[in-house]
C-alpha positions as CSV (number, residue, x, y, z in Angstrom):
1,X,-120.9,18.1,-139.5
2,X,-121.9,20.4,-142.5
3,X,-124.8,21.6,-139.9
4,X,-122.2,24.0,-137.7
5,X,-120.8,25.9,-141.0
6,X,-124.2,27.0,-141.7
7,X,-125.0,28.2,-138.4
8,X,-121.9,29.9,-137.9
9,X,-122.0,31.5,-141.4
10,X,-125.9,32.4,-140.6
11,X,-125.0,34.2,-137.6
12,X,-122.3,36.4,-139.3
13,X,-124.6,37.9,-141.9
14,X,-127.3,40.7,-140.6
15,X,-130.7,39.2,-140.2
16,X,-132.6,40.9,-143.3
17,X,-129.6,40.0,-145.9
18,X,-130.4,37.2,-148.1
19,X,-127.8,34.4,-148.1
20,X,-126.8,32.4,-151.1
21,X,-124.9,28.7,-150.9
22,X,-122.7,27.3,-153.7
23,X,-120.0,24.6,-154.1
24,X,-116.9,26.0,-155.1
25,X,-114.4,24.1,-157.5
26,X,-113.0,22.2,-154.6
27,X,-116.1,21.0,-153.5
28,X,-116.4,23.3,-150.9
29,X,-120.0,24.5,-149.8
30,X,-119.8,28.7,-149.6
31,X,-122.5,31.0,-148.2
32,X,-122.1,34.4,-149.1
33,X,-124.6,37.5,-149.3
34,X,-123.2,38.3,-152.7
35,X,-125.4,36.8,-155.3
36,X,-123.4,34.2,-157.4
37,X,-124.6,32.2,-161.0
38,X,-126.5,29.1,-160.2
39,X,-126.5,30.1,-156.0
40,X,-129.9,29.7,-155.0
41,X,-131.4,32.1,-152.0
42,X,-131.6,30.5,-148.9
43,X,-134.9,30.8,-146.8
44,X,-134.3,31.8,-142.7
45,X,-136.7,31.3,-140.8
46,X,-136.8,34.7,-138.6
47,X,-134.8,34.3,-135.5
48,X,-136.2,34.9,-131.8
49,X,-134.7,38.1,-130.3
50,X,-135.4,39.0,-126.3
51,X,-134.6,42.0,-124.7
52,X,-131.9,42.3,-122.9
53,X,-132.6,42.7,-119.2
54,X,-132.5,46.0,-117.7
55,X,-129.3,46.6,-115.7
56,X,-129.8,46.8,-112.0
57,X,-129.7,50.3,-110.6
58,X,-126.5,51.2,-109.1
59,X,-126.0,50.0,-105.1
60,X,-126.9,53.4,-103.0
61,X,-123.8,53.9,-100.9
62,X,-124.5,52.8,-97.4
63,X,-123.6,55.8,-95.0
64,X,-119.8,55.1,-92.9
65,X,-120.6,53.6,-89.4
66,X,-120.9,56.4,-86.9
67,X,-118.7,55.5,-83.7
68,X,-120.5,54.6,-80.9
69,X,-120.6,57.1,-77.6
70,X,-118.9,54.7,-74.6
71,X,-121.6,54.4,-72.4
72,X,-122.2,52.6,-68.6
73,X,-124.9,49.4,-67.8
74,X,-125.1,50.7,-64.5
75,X,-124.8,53.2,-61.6
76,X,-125.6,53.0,-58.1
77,X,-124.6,54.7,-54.9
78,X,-123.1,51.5,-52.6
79,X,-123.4,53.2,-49.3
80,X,-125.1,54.6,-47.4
81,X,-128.3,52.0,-48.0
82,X,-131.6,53.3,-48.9
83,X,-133.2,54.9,-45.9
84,X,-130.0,54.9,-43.9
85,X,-130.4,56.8,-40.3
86,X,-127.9,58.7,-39.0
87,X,-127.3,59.9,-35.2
88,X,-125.6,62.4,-33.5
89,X,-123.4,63.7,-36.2
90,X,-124.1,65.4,-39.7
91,X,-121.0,64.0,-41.3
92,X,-122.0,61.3,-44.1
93,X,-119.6,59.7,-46.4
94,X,-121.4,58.4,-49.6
95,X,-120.0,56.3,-52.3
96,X,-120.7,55.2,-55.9
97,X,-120.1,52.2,-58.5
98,X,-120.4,52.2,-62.2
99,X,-120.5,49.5,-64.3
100,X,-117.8,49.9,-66.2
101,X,-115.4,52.0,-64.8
102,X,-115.3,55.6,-65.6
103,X,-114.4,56.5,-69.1
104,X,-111.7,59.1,-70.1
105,X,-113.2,62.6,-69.8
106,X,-115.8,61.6,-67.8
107,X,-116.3,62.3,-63.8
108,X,-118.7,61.9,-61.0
109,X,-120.5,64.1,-59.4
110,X,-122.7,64.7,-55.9
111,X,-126.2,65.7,-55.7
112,X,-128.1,66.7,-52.4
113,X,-131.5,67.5,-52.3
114,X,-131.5,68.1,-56.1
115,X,-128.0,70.4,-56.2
116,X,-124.5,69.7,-56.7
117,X,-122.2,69.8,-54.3
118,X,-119.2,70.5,-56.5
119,X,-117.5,70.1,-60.0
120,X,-117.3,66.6,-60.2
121,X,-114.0,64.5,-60.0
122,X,-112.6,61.2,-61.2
123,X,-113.7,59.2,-57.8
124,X,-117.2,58.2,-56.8
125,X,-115.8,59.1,-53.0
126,X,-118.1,62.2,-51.5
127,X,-117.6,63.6,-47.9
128,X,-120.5,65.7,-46.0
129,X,-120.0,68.0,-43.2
130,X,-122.8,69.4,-40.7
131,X,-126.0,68.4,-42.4
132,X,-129.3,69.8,-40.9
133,X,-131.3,67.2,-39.3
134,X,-134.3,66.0,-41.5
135,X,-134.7,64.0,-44.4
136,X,-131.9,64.4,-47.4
137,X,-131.8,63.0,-51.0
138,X,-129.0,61.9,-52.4
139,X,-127.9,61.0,-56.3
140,X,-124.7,60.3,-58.4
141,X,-124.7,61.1,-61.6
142,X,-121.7,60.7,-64.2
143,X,-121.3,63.6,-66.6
144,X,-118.9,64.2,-69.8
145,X,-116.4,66.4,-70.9
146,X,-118.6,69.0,-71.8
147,X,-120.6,68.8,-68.4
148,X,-123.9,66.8,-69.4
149,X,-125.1,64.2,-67.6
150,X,-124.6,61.1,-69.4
151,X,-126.1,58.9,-66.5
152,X,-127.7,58.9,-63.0
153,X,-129.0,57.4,-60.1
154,X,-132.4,57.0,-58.6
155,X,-132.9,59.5,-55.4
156,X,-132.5,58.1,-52.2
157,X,-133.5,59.1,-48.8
158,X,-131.1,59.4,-46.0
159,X,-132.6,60.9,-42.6
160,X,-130.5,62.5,-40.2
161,X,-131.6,63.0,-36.3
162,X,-129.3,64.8,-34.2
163,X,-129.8,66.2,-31.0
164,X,-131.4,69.5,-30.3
165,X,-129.2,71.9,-28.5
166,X,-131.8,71.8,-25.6
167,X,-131.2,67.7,-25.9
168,X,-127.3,68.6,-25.3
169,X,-127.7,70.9,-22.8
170,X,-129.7,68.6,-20.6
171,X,-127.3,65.7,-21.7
172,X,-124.3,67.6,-20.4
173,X,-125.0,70.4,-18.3
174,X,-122.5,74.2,-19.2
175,X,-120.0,75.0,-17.1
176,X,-118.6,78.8,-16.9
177,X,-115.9,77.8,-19.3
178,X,-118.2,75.8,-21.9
179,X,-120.6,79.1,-22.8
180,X,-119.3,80.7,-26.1
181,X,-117.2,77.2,-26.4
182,X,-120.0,74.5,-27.0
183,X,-122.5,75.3,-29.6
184,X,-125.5,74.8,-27.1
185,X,-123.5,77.0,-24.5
186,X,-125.0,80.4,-25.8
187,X,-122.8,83.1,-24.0
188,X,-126.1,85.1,-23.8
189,X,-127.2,81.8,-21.3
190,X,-124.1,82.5,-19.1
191,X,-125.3,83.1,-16.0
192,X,-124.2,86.4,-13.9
193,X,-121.2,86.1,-11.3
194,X,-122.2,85.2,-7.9
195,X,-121.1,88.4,-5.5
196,X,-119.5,87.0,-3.0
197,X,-120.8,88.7,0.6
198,X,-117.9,89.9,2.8
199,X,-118.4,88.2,6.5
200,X,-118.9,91.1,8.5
201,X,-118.6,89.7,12.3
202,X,-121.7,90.4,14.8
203,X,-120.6,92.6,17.3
């Protein structure tokens, strides 16, 4: 047990001091660093010191999370269909689906044949009057507050055939009252009055 005094009393005194042992009166073994009458010089063997190891570098602070812009998986225009035909009239009602619903501050808008038809609104609901016959594309794109478009569908082709006003004409003849009435009743067709000849008897 005298084994733990001596290390403990080793390890209080710096490395290079010499250490002395003696019993004291009581019978006590001292170590001291102070030389003493009859307290021989102990011998240390030179102790093993490492390095401590270096302290980490400080964690970099990892910029805040920025907050993510609400986007859409998809957009489509439900109707008409791809390639849709339509027939004696030029009105077309086209209509839209996102996927998810619109987000605040966001709106729909119509394209036709690469130009918008309007400002945009909340509902993917568009009316077309009096479209020229030929072939039309269509998209619907979703812009935000600021007006840039955030998303947008493919172009599709719609084709619209309506009559020529020749087709009309010979579909349903003009009457007197139809010319300057029916857009394929020119009034400059109208035909002249008929002058009615007075009956003048034979004699």
């Amino acid at each position: 047990m005298r084994i733990l005094p001596l290390c403990l009393a080793l390890l209080a005194f710096p490395a290079a001091a010499e250490i002395y042992s003696y019993v004291d009166a009581q019978g006590n073994r001292v170590f001291t660093d102070r030389p003493q009458d009859g307290a021989p010089a102990l011998r240390l063997s030179p102790t093993n010191r490492m390095p401590s190891p270096p302290a980490p570098p400080p964690a970099a602070e990892k910029p805040a999370p920025q907050a993510k812009k609400p986007g859409y998986r998809w957009l489509r225009i439900v109707d008409p269909a791809p390639d849709a035909t339509l027939r004696d009239s030029g009105a077309l009602t086209v209509t839209a689906a996102s996927e998810p619903g619109l987000h605040p501050g966001h709106s729909y808008r119509l394209q036709l044949d690469g130009a918008a038809t309007g400002p945009g609104g909340p509902q993917p609901v568009f009316s077309l009057n009096d479209l020229e016959r030929g072939t039309h594309l269509l998209a619907v794109e979703i812009l935000d507050a600021e007006g840039r478009t955030l998303e947008q569908t493919p172009e599709q082709a719609i084709h619209v055939k309506r009559p020529s006003l020749i087709q009309k004409r010979l579909a349903r003849p003009c009457k007197i009252a139809d010319y300057g009435v029916r857009p394929e009743c020119l009034p400059k067709d109208r035909p002249p009055p008929r002058r009615d000849i007075p009956y003048v008897p034979f004699l």
